[in-house]
Each structure stands twice: as structure tokens, then as C-alpha cells.
C-alpha positions in Angstrom: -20.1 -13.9 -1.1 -16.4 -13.7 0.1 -13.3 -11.7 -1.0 -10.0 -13.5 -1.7 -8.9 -12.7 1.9 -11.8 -14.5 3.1 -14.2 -11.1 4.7 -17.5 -11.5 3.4 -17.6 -8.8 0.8 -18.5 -5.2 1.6 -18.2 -5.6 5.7 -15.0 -3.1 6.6 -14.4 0.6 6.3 -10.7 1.9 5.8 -11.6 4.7 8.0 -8.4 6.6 7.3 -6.0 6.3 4.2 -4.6 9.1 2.1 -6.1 8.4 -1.3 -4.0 11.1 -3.1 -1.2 9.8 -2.3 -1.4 6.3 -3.4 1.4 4.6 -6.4 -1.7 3.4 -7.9 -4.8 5.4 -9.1 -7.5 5.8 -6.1 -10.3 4.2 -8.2 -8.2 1.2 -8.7 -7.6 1.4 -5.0 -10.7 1.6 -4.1 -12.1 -1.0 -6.3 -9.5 -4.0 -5.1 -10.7 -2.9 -1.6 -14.2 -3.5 -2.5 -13.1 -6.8 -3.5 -11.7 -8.2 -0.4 -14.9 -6.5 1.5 -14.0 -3.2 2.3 -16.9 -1.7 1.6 -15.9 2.0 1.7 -12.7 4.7 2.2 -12.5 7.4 3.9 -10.0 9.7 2.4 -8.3 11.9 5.2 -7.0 15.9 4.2 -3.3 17.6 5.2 -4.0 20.7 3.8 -6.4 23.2 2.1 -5.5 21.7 -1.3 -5.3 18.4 -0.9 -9.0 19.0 1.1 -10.6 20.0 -2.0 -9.1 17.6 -4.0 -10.8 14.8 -1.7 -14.0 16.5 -2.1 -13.7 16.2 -5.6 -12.5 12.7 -5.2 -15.4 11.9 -3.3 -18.0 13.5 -5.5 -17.0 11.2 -8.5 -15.8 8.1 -6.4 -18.8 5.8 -4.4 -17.5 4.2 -1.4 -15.7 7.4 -0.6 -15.6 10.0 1.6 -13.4 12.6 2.9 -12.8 15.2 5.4 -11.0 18.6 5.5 -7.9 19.1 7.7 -4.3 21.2 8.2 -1.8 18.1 9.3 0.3 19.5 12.3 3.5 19.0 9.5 1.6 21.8 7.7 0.5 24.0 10.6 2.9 26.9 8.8 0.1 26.9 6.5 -2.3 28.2 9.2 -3.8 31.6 8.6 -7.3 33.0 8.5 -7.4 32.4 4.5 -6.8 28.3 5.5 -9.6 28.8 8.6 -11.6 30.3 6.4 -11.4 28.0 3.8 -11.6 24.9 6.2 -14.8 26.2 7.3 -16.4 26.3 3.8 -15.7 23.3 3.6 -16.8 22.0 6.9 -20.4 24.0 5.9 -20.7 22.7 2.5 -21.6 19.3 3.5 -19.3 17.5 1.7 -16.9 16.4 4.4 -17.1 14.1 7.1 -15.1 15.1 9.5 -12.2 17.9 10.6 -8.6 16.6 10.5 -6.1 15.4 10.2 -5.0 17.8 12.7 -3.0 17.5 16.2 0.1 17.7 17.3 3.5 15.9 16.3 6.4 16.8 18.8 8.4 13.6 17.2 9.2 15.3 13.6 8.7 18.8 15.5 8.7 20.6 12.0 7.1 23.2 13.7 7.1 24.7 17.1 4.7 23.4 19.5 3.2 26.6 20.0 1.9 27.1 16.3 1.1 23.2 15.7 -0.6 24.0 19.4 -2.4 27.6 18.0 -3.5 25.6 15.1 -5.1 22.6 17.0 -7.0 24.9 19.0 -8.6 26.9 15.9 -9.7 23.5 14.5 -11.5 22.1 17.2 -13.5 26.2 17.6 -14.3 24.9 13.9 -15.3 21.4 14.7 -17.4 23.1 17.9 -19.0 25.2 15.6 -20.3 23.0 12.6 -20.5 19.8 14.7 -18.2 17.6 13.2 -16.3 15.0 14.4 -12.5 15.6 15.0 -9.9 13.0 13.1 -6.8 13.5 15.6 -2.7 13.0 14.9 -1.0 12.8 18.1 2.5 11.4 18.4 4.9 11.7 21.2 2.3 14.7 22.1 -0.6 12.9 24.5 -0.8 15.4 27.3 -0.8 18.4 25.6 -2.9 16.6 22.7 -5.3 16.0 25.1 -5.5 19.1 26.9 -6.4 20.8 24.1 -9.0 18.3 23.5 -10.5 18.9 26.6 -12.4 21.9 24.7 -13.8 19.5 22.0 -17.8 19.1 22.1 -17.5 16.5 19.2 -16.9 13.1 18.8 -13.0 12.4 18.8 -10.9 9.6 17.2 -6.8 9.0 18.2 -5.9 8.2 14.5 -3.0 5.5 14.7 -3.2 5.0 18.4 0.0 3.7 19.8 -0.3 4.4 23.8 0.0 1.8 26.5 -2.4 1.0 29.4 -2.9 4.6 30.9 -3.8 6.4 27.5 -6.0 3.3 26.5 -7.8 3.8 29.7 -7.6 7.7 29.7 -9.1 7.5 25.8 -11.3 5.5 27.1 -12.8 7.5 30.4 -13.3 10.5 27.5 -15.5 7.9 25.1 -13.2 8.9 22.2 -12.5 6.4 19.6 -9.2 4.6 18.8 -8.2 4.1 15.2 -5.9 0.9 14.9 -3.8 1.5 11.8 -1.1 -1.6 10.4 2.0 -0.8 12.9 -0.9 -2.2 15.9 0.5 -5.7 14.3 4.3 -4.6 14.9 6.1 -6.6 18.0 7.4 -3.5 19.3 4.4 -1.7 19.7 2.9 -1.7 23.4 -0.7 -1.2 22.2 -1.8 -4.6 21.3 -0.9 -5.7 24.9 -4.0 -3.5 26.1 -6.9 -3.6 23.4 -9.0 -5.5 25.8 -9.3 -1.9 27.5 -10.9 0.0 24.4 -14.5 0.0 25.2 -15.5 -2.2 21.7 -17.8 0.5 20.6 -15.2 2.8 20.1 -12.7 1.0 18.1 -11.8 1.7 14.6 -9.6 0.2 11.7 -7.4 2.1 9.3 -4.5 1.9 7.2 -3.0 5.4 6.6 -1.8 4.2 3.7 0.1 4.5 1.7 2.5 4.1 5.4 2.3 1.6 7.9 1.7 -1.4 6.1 0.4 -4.3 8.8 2.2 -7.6 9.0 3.1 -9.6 6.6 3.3 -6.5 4.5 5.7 -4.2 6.6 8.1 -2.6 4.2 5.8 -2.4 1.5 3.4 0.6 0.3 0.5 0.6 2.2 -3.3 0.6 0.2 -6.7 0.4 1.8 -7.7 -3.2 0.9 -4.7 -4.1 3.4 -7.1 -2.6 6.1 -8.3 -6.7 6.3 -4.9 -7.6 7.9 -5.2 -5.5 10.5 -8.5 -6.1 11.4 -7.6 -9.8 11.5 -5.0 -9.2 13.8 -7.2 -7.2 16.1 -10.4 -9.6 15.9 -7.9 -12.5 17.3 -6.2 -10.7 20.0 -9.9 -9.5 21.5 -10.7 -13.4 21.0 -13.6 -12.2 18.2 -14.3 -13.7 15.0 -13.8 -12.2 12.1 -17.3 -11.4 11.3 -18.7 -10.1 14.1 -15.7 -7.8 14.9 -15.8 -6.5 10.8 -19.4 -5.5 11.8 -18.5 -3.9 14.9 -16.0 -2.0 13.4 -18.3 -0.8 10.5 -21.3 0.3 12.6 -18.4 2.3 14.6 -17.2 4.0 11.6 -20.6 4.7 10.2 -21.8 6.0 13.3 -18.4 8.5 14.2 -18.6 9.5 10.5 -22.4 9.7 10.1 -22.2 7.5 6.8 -25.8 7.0 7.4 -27.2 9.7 5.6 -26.5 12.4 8.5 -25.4 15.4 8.0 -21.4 15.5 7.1 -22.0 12.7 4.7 -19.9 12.8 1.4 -21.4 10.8 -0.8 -23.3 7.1 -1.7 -21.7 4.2 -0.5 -22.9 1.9 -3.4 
């Protein structure tokens, strides 16, 4: 059976979107994904709060899951009562993965050194309960990656927008690349070099509600837009459109353990 966008129904995950944050109710979003064959969300944390409030989503919400993070915008918020809390979380098994967390020296709302000091704590956490890490980077790739030189978990560049050198860098690390909507933008270098992502490691996103892929630019993002992208991405790696929406799901599955390993947040029914 096929959605209106053509996907046979139930084949893509929107392996990063911010669910809370939506103009529309997440159900509803999460229902018209489901009918253009997204088969499941996973809704990404910024802060303690917003963390629970995922968990919660997720407990009452098939198809979703969610993970527990401190976005490097929020890294003022980073004490031991938010470590503390981040690692209940991370032990209760109700989140998939640790992040988003990083480093973002474009907005700079705070000084590299605490974004930095807060990074570092994150990834001890991720070390410790084995979960995977869901990373911001932007205009920060050396010193993101430095840092993640301590990681002993599997990785993911959330809205990867390097050129040749930190495809093939990404690459010699085995992290995975999430491609979110601005991939389909003509001013971003990173299309130009997806033949260098090692297939098994790529992912597709939509951060919504930002970033909305082309022919939606300008527009509020939501996950069932997560089919644009992927379309873009399947015809610049010369793939069809099934067999890349499968590649891309088994990915997701296996970096987020959707499988019934631990981490997992819930059915995907």
C-alpha cells in the first residue's frame, strides 16, 4: 500500500524532529507521517524538561521514541542536578539515545568552554550506560570532534552540512550522518559528496519544525516532510526510492536499537 507521496507505507524513520515543538499537536503529526510511510519519530531533547516531557510523549504515543539531551544553546543549564537527572533518565530505559548535545560556535550563546565542559560530561554519561550519542555541531567540527574522540558509542552528525574532508573524516570514525531538509538547499556543499558516506551509516531527518526540504523551504517543518528529503538523497546516490527507504530504516533501527534492545522507548505499531 502507498502513501500520497508515493513511499510504500510504513518504510522511513524521521530519526530526529522536535515533537514539542510542532504548530500542530504531535499525535496529529505523527499520524500524517504514518500516512505517507513514515513509520516512526524519534523525538530529540534540549533540556531536562523538555526530556521528560518526550518520555512521556513516547510512553502514550506508538511510533515514537525519544532521547534525553542538554542542547549546546542550553549548556547554562549544566550542573550536577541536570547530569544527574540526565542519567536517570539514560538508566530508566525509556530513551534511546543521549543528545541533542555538541557544540554551536555560530549562535555562540555560550562560551565554548562551558558548551565544551558540557559535551564532555555527556559523552562520560553515554560511555557509561552505552547509549548512542545524537550530536549538534555547527561551525564547531574540530573541536566537536575532538571531544568525540573519547566517545565508546555509536555517534550520529545530526544535520550534517560538511564538505569532502568531514564526509570522509565522519566516515574513517564509522559515525553516522543524519541528512536533515537544508541537504536539498543549492548552497549547501554536502550534496556534492554523499557518494562518500559509507551507505550504512546514513540517516534521514527533519528537525522540524526548521529546515523544511525543497519545495517547502520557508515553511514549518513536520516529520512526514522527512519523504522529500529522502527523495532528494535516493536520486543523487542514483538509488530508488525503495531500496534507499529501507536502507535508511534498518540504519535508524540499528543506531537507535528500535529492535527491542535495550534503550528502546516504546512499540512501533
Amino acid at each position: 500500500m502507498e502513501g500520497r507521496d508515493g513511499y510504500n507505507r510504513r518504510v522511513l524513520i524521521d530519526t530526529h524532529t522536535h515533537l514539542l515543538r510542532l504548530s500542530v499537536p504531535p499525535e496529529i503529526a505523527v499520524r500524517e507521517a504514518r500516512e505517507v510511510g513514515v513509520e516512526a519519530v524519534v523525538n530529540i531533547g534540549t533540556n531536562v524538561s523538555d526530556s521528560r516531557e518526550g518520555v512521556e510523549l513516547a510512553r502514550r504515543t506508538a511510533g515514537v521514541f525519544t532521547t534525553g539531551g542538554i542542547h549546546p544553546h542550553n549548556a547554562g543549564d549544566h550542573s550536577q542536578e541536570s547530569l544527574a537527572a540526565l542519567l536517570e533518565l539514560a538508566g530508566s530505559g525509556e530513551i534511546v539515545a543521549l543528545g541533542e548535545v555538541g557544540l554551536d560556535y555560530y549562535r555562540n550563546e555560550w562560551p565554548p568552554e562551558m558548551q565544551r565542559a558540557l559535551f564532555q560530561d555527556v559523552v562520560s554519561i553515554a560511555n557509561e550506560v552505552r547509549l548512542p550519542l545524537v550530536i549538534h555541531s555547527r561551525e564547531a567540527f574540530s573541536d566537536t570532534m575532538d571531544v568525540l574522540a573519547g566517545a565508546r558509542v555509536p555517534v550520529v552528525l545530526h544535520c550534517f552540512e560538511g564538505g569532502e574532508s568531514e564526509v570522509l573524516e565522519a566516515a574513517e570514525r564509522g559515525y553516522y550522518i543524519g541528512l536533515t531538509g537544508n541537504v536539498t538547499y543549492k548552497n549547501k556543499p554536502t550534496a556534492e559528496f554523499l557518494d562518500g558516506i559509507p551507505p550504512e551509516r546514513i540517516l534521514v531527518e527533519t528537525d522540524a519544525p526548521y529546515l523544511s526540504p525543497e519545495p517547502l523551504r520557508g515553511k514549518p517543518n513536520v516529520p512526514k516532510n522527512v519523504v522529500h528529503t529522502a527523495r532528494f538523497v535516493a536520486g543523487r546516490l542514483g538509488m530508488d526510492e525503495a531500496g534507499f527507504a529501507a536502507l535508511t530504516t534498518a540504519n535508524a533501527r540499528r543506531f537507535y536499537g528500535l529492535d527491542g534492545e535495550p534503550g528502546s522507548a516504546g512499540p512501533v505499531a
